[in-house]
N, C-alpha and C positions, 0 to 999 in steps of 0.2 A: 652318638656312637659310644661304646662301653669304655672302660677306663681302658681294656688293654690293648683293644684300638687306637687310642690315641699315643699309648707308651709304644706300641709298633708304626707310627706314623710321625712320632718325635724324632725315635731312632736313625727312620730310612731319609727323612730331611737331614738328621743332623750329620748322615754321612752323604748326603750328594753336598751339601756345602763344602766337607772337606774334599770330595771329590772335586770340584771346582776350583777350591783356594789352588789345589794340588796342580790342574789343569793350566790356571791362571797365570801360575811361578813359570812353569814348563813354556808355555806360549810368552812369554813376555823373556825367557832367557834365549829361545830363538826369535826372537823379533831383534834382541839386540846383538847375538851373535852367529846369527844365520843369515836374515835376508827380514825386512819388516812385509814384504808381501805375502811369508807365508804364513801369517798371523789370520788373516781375512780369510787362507783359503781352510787352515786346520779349525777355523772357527766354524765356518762352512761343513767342512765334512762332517766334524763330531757332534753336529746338530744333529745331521743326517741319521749319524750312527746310533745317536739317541732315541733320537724317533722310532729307529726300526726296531731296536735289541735292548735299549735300556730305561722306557717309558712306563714299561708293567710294574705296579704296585704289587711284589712279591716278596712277603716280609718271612720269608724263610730261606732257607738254602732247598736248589733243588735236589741236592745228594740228600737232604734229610727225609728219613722213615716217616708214611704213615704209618697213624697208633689208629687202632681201630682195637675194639672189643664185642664181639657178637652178642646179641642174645642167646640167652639161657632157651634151650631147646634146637638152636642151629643144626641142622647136618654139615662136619665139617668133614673134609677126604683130602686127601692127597690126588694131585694130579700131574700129566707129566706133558710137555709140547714138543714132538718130535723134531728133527732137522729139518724138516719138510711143515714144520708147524701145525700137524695134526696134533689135536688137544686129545688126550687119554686120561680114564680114570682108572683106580686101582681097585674097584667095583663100581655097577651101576648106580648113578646119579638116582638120589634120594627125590621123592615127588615134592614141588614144590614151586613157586609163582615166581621169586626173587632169587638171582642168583648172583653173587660176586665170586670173581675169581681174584685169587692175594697171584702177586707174582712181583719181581725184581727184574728194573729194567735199566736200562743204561744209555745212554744217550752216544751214538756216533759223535764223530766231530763237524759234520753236518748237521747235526742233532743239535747244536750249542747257536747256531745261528734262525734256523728255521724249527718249527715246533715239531718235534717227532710225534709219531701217532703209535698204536694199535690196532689191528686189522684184525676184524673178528666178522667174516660171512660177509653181510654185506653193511656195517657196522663200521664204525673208525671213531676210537677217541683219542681225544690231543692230551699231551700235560708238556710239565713243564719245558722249555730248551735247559736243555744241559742234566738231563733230569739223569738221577745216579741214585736207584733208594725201591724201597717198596712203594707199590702204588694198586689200587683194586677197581679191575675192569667191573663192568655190570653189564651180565649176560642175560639180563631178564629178557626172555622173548628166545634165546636161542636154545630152550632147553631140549627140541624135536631135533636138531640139528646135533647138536652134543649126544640126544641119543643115539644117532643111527651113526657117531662117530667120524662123523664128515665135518667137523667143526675146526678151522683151522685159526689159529693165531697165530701173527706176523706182527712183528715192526717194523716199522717206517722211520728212518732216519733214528732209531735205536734199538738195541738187542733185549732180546725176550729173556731171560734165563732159564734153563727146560724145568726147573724143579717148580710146582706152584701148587696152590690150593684152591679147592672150592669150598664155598660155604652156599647151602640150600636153605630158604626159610620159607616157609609156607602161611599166606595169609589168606582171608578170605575177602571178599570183593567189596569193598567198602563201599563202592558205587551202588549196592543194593540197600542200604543201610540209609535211616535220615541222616545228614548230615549236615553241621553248621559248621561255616568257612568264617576263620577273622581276618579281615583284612586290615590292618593300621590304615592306608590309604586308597585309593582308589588305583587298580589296574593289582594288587598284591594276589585278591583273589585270580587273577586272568594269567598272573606270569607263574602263578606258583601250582595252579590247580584247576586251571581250565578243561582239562581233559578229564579229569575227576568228576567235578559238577555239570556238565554237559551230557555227562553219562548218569546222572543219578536223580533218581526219577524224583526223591525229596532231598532237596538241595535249599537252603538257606544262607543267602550271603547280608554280614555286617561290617559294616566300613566304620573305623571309629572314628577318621577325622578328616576335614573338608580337602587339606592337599594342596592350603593356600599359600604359601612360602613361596617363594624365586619366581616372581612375578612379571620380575620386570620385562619380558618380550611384549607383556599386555600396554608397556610404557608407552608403544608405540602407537597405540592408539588414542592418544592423548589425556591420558589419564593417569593420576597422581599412584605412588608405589601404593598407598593403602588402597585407595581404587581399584588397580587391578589387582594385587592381589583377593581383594574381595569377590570381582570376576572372574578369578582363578580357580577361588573356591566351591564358586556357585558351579562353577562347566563342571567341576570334577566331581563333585558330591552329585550333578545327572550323571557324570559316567557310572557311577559306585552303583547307581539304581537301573540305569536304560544299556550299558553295555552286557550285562549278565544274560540278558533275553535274550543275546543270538547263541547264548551256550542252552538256554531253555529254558530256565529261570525266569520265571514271569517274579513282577514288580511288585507283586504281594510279598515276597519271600525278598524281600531285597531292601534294607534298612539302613539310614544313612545318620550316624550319630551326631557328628557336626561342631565334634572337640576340631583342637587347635595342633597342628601341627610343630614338633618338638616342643611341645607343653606336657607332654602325658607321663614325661620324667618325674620332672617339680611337682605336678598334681598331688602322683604316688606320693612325692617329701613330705606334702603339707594336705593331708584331704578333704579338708575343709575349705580350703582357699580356692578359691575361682582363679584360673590363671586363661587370661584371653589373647586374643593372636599377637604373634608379634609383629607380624607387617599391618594387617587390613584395619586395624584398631576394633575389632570385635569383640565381643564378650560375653555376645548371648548366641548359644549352638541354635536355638528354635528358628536362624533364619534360612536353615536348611532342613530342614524336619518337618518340611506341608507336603514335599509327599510322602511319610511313611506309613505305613500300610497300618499302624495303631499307634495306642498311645503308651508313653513312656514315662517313668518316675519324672526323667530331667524333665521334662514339657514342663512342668510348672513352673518351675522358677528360670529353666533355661539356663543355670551357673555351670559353666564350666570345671567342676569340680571333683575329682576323685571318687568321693560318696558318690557322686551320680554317676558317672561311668560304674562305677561296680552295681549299682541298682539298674540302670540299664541293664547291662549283660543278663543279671538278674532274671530279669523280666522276660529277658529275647533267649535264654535256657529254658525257661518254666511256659512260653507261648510254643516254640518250634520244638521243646522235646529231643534234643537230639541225642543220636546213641554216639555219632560221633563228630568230635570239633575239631578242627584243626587250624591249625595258630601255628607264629615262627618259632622256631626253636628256640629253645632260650641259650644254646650256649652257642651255636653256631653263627646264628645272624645279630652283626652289631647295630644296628641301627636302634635308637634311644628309643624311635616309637614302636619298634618290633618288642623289644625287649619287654614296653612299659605293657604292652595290648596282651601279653600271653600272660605276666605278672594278675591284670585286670582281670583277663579269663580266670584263672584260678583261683583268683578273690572270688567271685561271684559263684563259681561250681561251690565254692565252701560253704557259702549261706544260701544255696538252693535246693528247693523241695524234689528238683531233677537232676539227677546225677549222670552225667554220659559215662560210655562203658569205655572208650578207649580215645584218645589224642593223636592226630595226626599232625605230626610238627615237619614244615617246610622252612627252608632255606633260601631269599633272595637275596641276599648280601652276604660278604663273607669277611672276617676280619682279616684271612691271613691272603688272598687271594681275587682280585676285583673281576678278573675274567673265569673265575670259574661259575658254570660248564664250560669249560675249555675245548677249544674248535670250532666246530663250524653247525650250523641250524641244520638241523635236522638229524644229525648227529647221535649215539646214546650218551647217556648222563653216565659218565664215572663218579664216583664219590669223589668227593671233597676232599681238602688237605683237613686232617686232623692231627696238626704236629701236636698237640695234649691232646690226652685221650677224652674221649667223649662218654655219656653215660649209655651202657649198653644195652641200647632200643633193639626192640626189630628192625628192619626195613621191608618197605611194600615198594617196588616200581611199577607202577602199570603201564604199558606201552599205549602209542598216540597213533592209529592209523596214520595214512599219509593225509586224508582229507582233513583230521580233528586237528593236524598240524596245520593247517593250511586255513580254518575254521581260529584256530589260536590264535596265528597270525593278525587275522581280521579283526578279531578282537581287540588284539594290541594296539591297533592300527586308529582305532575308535578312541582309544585316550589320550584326551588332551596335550597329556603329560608326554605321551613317549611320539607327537606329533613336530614338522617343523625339521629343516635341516641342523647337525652338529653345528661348535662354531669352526671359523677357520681353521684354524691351529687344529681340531682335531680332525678338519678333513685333509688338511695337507700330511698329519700322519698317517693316516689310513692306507695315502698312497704311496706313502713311502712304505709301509709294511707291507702294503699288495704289491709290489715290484720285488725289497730287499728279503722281505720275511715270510712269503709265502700266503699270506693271510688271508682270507675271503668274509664276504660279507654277503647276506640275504639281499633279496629282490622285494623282497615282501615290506623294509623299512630299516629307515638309517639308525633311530636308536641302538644300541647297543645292546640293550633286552630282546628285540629280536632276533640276533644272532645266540643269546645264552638261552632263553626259556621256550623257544620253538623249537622242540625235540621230540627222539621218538620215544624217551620215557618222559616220568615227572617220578619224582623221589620224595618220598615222605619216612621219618621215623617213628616207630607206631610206639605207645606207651599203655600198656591197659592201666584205667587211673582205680581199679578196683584192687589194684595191688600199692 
């Protein structure tokens, strides 16, 4: 995770400690001057209360503003939501694929316990409880509906303010285009851009590392932590190759690098240094690499090393050609190996004879925020918390049929990784959130990525890298 990940994760430990110390003084001066039975039962309830309202990882306030900045060429308008919640513009809606609407909402006082929504057609997105601030719906898909002016916006459990804006961008269909997906790990391509590549008739997926870390459920098959992690790596370096095929993507187009899981930081530090797994005691990627469809710089020597991952990519730019790549964002998503994988990409676009025409950056983790998309599966993708402003991309949402959601799903459902029940502690919150908080979860699978990335958009920000 980035540095200010971890300065937002010092922060919110160092106040639930005081939160506690705070708790502890309080319950221990009623144990001695009230009654010591009611120590056992307020220990009880504010587990409870925990559980349901104060377990989200939300390192902002929710009264605090999104910062957003459009691209250069946006159509931006004024619009207005009547009493009755008919959405109006102050002329006709400019042509265009992607549309957000800015608006100020506010959270009832039901609103602070249970997750308030927005009701747009047949559409509902969640944000924060207690939410007081600007926040930007995403209307892609309903712009037939907006025209013929039968488009209504509602809150649920918070107030709409009438005064909002739109913003229209118009992009072209990526899905026609070749396209090369980075994945850091295996299932990145499936959560982040499944309906993308399923759709796109030259579609190339690159997984940069086997996925071998946190191993230990394989303990239980009687094998040592380096052991299963090592059979952790193997299952998920075949998902990175054999699960892409039910999006379309035959095994030709599908390449599996076979670095080291949060190594790809230190690589970058040092790029001549081989840095090999930390659990499986590995150190040569080539025991994942018999089935890739060619061959690669690293194959010779097999080092896990910086140089080689940028001469891969290299390679896998100048073989598939593509006009477009898409890789994590760099400022959005913390994770070390998202971070390290789009850094790697752009090392390699710089010393390649191939240049793609435009970057399609996704988002599966968030620094400020762990349930966002926020809601419920199937749901649209509102944008992100961007409490610092971000740099100003386009944006492309494409919508997901009901079938390709359901096609994602299955997908999801195939890796290793997001297979197997939670552990306790998190199924016993779930149900205290599904009774106290409202909360729901898919049919389709218990991870918690099924509930965020089976939607009826996927969200990408586009960058042309010719500029």
């Amino acid at each position: 995770m980035s540095e200010r990940k971890q300065r937002l994760l010092k922060a919110h430990r160092r106040n639930k400690r005081i939160a506690l110390l705070v708790a502890l003084l309080v319950l221990i001066l009623i144990g001695v001057l009230v009654a010591w039975w009611w120590v056992p039962v307020l220990l009880a309830l504010g587990w409870v209360a925990h559980e349901a309202w104060f377990a989200d990882h939300l390192f902002y306030r929710p009264n605090d503003d999104y910062q957003y900045e459009f691209a250069f060429g946006t159509s931006i308008q004024d619009a207005r939501i009547d009493a009755q919640g008919l959405l109006t513009l102050d002329r006709p809606a400019a042509a265009g694929d992607t549309l957000v609407l800015e608006v100020r909402l506010r959270a009832t006082w039901f609103g602070r316990w249970v997750d308030p929504a927005v009701l747009m057609g047949d559409d509902r997105q969640e944000f924060e409880r207690g939410v007081r601030g600007r926040r930007y719906l995403n209307l892609s898909g309903q712009a037939d509906a907006l025209a013929a002016g039968n488009l209504k916006v509602r809150g649920y459990l918070c107030r709409v303010a009438p005064e909002a804006r739109l913003f229209v961008q118009a992009n072209e269909d990526f899905a026609q285009r070749r396209v090369m997906i980075v994945a850091p790990h295996a299932d990145d391509a499936e959560l982040a851009a499944f309906g993308l590549y399923s759709r796109c008739a030259q579609a190339s997926i690159v997984t940069l590392t086997q996925g071998e870390i946190e191993a230990e459920e394989y303990q239980r098959l009687g094998l040592s932590l380096s052991q299963a992690a090592e059979l952790k790596g193997r299952l998920r370096s075949w998902d990175s190759l054999a699960v892409p095929l039910w999006g379309g993507v035959d095994a030709s187009r599908c390449v599996q690098l076979g670095y080291y899981c949060l190594q790809l930081k230190p690589m970058a530090a040092q790029p001549a240094q081989a840095f090999g797994s930390r659990e499986s005691q590995q150190s040569d990627i080539r025991t994942v690499r018999q089935h890739n469809p060619l061959t690669l710089p690293a194959d010779v020597d097999g080092q896990p090393t910086w140089h080689n991952l940028v001469a891969d990519l290299k390679a896998l730019l100048e073989h598939y050609r593509p006009e477009v790549v898409v890789t994590p964002h760099p400022q959005l998503d913390p994770h070390a190996d998202h971070i390290a994988s789009t850094q790697a990409l752009f090392a390699a676009i710089a010393i390649s004879s191939w240049k793609p025409r435009q970057a399609l950056f996704y988002a599966n983790h968030l620094h400020d925020n762990d349930r966002w998309p926020m809601g419920r599966a199937g749901a649209g993708v509102a944008l992100p918390p961007a409490i610092e402003a971000l740099p100003a991309d386009r944006l492309w949402s494409p919508m997901l049929s009901t079938a390709t959601q359901l096609n994602k799903a299955m997908a999801l459902g195939m890796q290793h990784d997001l297979q197997g029940r939670p552990a306790l502690k998190k199924r016993m919150r779930r149900c205290i959130q599904y009774w106290l908080a409202g909360r729901r979860w898919p049919a389709t699978g218990e991870d918690e990525f099924f509930r965020k990335a089976v939607r009826r958009h996927e969200l990408f920000w586009v960058r042309d890298l010719n500029d």
